[in-house]
DOFI-661868 format. One line per 3 residues: number of its first residue (from 0); for each residue z, x, y of C-alpha. Coordinates in steps of 0.5 Angstrom, whole numbers. Layout:
! DOFI-661868
NUM> Z:X:Y; ...
***
This chain:
! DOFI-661868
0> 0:0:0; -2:3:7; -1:1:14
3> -5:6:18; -3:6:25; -7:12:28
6> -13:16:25; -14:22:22; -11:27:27
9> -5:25:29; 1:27:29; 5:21:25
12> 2:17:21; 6:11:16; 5:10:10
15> 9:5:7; 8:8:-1; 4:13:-4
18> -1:11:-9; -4:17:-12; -10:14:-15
21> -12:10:-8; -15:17:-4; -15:13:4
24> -19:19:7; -23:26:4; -25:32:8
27> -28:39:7; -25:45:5; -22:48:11
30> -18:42:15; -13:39:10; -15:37:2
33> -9:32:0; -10:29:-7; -4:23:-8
36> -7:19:-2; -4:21:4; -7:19:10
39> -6:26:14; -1:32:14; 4:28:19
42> 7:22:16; 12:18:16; 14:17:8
45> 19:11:7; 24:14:2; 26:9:-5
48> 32:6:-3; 37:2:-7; 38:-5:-6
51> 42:-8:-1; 41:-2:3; 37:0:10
54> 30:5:9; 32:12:9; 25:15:14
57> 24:21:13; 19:26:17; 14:30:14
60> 10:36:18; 6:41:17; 12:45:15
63> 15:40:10; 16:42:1; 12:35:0
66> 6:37:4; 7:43:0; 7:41:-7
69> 0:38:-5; -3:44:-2; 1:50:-5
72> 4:52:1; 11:54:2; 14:50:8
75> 20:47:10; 23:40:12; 26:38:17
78> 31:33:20; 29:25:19; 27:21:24
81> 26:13:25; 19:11:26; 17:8:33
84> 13:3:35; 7:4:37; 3:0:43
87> -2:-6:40; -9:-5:40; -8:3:42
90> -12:6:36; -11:13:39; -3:12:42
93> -1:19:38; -4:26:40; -8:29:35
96> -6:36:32; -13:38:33; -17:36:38
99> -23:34:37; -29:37:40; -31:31:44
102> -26:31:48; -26:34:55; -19:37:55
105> -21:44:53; -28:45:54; -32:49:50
108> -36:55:52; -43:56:54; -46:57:47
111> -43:52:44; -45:47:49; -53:49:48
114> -51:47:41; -48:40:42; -53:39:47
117> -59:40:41; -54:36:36; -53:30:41
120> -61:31:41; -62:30:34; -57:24:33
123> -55:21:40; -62:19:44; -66:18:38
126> -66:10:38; -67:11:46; -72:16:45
129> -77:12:41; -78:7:46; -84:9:49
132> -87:7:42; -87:0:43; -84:-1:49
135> -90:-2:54; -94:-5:49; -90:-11:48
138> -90:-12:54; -96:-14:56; -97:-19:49
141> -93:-26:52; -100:-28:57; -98:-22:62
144> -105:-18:64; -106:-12:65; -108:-12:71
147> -107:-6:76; -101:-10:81; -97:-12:74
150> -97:-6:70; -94:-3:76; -89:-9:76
153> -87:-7:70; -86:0:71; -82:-1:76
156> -78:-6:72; -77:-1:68; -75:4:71
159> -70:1:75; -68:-2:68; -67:5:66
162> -64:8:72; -59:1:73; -57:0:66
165> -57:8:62; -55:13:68; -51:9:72
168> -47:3:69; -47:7:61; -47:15:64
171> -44:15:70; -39:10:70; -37:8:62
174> -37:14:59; -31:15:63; -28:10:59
177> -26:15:52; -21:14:49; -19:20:46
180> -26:22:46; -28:17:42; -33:11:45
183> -35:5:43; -33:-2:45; -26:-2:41
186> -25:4:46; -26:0:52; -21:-4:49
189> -16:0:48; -16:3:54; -16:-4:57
192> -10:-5:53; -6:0:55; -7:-1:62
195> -4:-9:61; 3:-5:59; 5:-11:56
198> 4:-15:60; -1:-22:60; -1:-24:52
201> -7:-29:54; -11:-22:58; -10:-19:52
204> -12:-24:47; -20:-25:51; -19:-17:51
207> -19:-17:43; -24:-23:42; -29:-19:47
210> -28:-13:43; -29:-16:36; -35:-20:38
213> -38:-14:42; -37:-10:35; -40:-15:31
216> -46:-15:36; -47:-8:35; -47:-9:28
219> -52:-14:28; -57:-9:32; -55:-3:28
222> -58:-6:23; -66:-8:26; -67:-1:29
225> -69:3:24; -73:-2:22; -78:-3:28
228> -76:4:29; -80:7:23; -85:1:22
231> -87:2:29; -89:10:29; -91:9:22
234> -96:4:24; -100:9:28; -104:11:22
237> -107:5:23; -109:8:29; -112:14:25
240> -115:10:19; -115:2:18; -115:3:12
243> -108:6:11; -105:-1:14; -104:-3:7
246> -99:4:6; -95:2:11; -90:-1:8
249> -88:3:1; -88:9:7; -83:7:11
252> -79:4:6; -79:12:3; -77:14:9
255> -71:9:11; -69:11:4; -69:19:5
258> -66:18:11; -59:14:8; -59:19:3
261> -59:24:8; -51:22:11; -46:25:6
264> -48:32:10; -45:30:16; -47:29:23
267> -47:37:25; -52:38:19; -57:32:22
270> -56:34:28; -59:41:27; -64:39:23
273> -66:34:27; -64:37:34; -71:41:35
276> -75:36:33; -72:32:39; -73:37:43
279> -80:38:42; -81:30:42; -78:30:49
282> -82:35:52; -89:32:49; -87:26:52
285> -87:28:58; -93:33:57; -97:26:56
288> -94:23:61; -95:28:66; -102:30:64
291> -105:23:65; -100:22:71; -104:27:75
294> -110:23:73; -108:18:77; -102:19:81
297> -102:12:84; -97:10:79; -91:14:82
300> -91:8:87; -88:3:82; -82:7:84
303> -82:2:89; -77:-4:88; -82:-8:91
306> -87:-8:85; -81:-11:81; -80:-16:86
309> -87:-18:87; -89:-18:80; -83:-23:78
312> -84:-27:84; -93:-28:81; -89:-29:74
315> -83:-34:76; -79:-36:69; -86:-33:65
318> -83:-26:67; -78:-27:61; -82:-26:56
321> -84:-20:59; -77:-18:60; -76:-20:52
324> -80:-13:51; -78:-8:57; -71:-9:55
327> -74:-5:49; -74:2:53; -66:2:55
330> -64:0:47; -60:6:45; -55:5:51
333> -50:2:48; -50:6:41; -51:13:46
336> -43:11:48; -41:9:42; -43:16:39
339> -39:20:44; -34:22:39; -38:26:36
342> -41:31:41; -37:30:48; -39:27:54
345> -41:33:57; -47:34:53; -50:28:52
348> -50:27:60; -53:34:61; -59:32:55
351> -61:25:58; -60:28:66; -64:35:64
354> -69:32:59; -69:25:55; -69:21:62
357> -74:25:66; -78:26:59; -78:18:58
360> -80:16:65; -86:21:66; -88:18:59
363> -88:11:60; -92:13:68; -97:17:64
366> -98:10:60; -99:6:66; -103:11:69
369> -108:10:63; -108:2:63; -109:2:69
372> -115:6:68; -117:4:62; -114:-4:60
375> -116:-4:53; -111:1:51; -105:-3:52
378> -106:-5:44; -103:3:42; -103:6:48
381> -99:11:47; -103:14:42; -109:13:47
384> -105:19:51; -108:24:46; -115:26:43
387> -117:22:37; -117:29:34; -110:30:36
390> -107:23:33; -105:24:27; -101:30:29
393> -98:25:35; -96:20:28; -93:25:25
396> -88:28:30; -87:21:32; -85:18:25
399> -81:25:25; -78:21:32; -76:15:29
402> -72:17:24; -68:20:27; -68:15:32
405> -64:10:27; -59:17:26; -56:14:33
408> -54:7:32; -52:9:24; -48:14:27
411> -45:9:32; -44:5:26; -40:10:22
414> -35:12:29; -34:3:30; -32:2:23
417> -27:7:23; -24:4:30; -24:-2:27
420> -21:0:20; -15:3:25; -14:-3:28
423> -14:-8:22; -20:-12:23; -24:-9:17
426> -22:-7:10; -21:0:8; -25:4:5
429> -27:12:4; -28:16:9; -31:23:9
432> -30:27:15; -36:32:16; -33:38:20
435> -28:42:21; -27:42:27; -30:36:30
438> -24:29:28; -31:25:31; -36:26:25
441> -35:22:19; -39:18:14; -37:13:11
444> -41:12:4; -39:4:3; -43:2:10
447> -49:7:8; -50:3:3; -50:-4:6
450> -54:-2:11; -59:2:8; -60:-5:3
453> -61:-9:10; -66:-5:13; -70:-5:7
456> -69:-12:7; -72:-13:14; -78:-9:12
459> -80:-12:5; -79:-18:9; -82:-18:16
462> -87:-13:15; -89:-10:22; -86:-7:28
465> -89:-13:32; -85:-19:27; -79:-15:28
468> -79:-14:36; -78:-22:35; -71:-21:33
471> -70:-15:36; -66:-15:43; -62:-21:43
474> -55:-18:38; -56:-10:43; -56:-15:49
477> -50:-19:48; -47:-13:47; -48:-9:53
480> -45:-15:56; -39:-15:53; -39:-7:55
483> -40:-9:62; -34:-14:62; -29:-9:59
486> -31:-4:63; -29:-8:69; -22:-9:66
489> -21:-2:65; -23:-1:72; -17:-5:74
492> -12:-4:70; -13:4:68; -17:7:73
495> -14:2:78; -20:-1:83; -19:-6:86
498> -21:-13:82; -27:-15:88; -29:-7:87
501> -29:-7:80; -32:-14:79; -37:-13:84
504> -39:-5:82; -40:-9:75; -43:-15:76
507> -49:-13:79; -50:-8:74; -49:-14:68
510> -55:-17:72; -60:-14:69; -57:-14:61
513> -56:-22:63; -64:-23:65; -65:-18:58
516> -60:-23:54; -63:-30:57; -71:-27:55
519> -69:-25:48; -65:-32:47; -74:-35:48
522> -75:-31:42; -70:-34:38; -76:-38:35
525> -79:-32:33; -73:-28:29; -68:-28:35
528> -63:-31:31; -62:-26:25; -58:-21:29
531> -53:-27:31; -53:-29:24; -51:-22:21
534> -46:-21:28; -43:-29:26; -42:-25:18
537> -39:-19:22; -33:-24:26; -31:-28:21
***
């Protein structure tokens, strides 16, 4: 019987029985091996007592003969104490023994951010980083043409979507909000907690209901994204040969496959396998985009906001069906927090500032720049952006992309499951930990697999990147929501804004993910409602 009331890493930890056959966590030789099932070296052990008598609690630390027996050290004990109480919802309330190297405390050298930065490469920005393969395409097939005024309104939404939603509201503002570097939603939670003091039980009770739907959201999200990521690159074969559409598929599925598979080594080994490949991505990105930006460099103008504005006022509501699709560019945002626990704040916004968001933008330019030019190549125009000798090479690289862009969102997965098991709201299960040095990188063998079984279910039975589209966006956009909301409560209570600041500051940055959310409600019709399906079996 185990009651965890903090994760693996703190200093104390209850355990109300050791059972010797039931291992709670396992990790990699170096950390800590405890075959009889103790949660971590620092615990509270309930010592047998007869009846009638109160419990003797005795405390274990590093030095004590019971972690001893286990390891075959030889330590001492130490004087018994009574375990106190820790705050609700406050996951991380104890100090890790071993920080994390995520956390900002203890910043790491030069050389071990360049790494950090090429891992978060390789794990974090996939999802994100994938966009341009589908993003302005499907916004120009819901009777949006690809006229010059409407392409340069859609840049412009775009851009401002990036810039508002991803730079502002999740890099600058949210990933502030670490929870003893971890993120994600349970970590705005947390910290929203915290800062009631007690205080309001109706407060703290709307803080917990929004965090368990923004978990099951996430959820519902996690698991579309592999399969309209691999599908979409991996139709570009069609682009090469029509008469390879039949392979696509049986090759997605083997790769989606390969991919799950992948996880036990852990989110160091896939981000340095995976990193370089990333960073070659992005800076052909904006190569692309550059090479047909300077083609025709009166695309820059939808920078301007009044295209934006043109544009939805020309579309009036018919402009959500656009907006159903651009939201596509900025999905990844809420998994690139949810990820922050495994590489550090310091690392993920040095990549997106210095690499992925100027590589996305001078792509996503450079389309525009080349329908604008050439409007019969909205169909796969970012395939257009090279020469027909050089496409197959683009459709490696990019099916190289898109699996790594599903790493994000399974990584995410894996970080929000282990909060959620901290706090009870999920059963627990096996948990690996990855690194030696990092508390943040984990795998957890259980969700791999019922993940991998949903993903391959979506792509047996959709059949398309486009077929999927109809069901992507509504689960990501919900939970950008609930992140807009929560962070506004941590504003308040923990970092101490004023209410009117903190409502306003958030509020218009939620405006955008509420116009994203009310387009991708019109597709429920099309599968829009299968994430909200897995999101409702996730709450309940």
């Amino acid at each position: 019987r185990h009651r965890p009331v903090g994760p693996v890493g703190t200093r104390l930890v209850a355990v109300d029985g050791i059972v010797p056959s039931q291992a709670v966590e396992s990790r990699p030789p170096g950390i800590v091996t405890v075959q009889a099932g103790i949660a971590d070296i620092g615990m509270v052990v309930h010592a047998a007592r007869p009846p009638g008598r109160r419990p003797q609690v005795k405390r274990i630390r590093r030095d004590s003969p019971a972690i001893g027996a286990l390891t075959g050290s030889n330590h001492k004990r130490t004087s018994s104490r009574r375990r106190q109480p820790l705050a609700a919802f406050d996951i991380m309330a104890l100090d890790n023994t071993r920080p994390s190297i995520a956390t900002d405390a203890h910043e790491p050298n030069t050389g071990a951010v360049a790494g950090l930065i090429v891992g978060a490469l390789g794990v974090v920005f996939g999802d994100i980083g994938t966009s341009p393969l589908y993003a302005l395409r499907e916004s120009f097939r819901h009777g949006l043409e690809p006229t010059h005024e409407h392409v340069l309104g859609v840049l412009s939404v775009l851009f401002w979507a990036i810039t508002l939603t991803v730079t502002i509201k999740y890099v600058t503002l949210i990933m502030r909000a670490d929870n003893r570097g971890e993120g994600g939603v349970l970590a705005l939670a947390t910290l929203a907690t915290r800062g009631l003091n007690g205080k309001s039980r109706r407060i703290r009770r709307a803080i917990t209901v929004m965090a368990v739907i923004g978990l099951a959201l996430f959820y519902g999200d996690a698991i579309i994204t592999p399969a309209v990521s691999v599908m979409g690159a991996v139709e570009g074969l069609s682009a090469v040969a029509p008469g390879l559409t039949p392979l696509v598929v049986p090759l997605a599925l083997a790769i989606l496959v390969a991919l799950f598979l992948l996880q036990a080594r852990g989110t160091a080994d896939v981000g340095r396998l995976f990193g370089p490949v990333m960073l070659v991505w992005f800076i052909v990105l904006g190569v692309l985009g550059a090479w047909q930006i300077a083609k025709h460099p009166g695309v820059l103008h939808a920078v301007n906001p009044i295209y934006a504005i043109r544009v939805i006022a020309d579309q009036g509501l018919g402009i959500f069906w656009a907006f159903g699709s651009i939201v596509l560019a900025v999905t990844g945002a809420e998994a690139l927090y949810a990820d922050m626990g495994h590489f550090g704040r310091r690392p993920i916004r040095m990549a997106w500032l210095g690499l992925v968001m100027p590589g996305l933008l001078l792509n996503y330019f450079g389309q525009g720049a080349l329908i604008i030019a050439d409007p019969g190549s909205v169909h796969q125009v970012f395939f257009e952006l090279v020469p027909q000798d050089f496409v197959i090479g683009l459709v490696v690289l990019s099916t190289l992309a898109a699996v790594i862009a599903s790493q994000a969102v399974i990584t995410g997965v894996f970080s929000l499951t282990r909060q959620a098991i901290q706090l009870g709201y999920l059963p627990r299960m096996a948990i690996h930990h990855t690194s030696e040095t990092a508390i943040g990188q984990i795998y957890i063998p259980r969700v791999n697999w019922i993940l991998m079984g949903g993903v391959v279910a979506l792509v047996v039975g959709f059949g398309s990147s486009s077929a999927l589209a109809g069901a992507y966006g509504l689960a990501v956009t919900g939970a950008m929501l609930v992140d807009a909301a929560l962070a506004a409560a941590v504003a308040i209570l923990v970092w101490r804004w004023r209410w009117q600041t903190a409502v306003l500051v958030f509020g218009l940055l939620a405006v955008p993910d509420l116009a994203f959310f009310i387009a991708n409600a019109l597709k429920i019709p099309d599968g829009g409602l299968l994430p909200l399906l897995i999101a409702g079996l996730v709450y309940y």
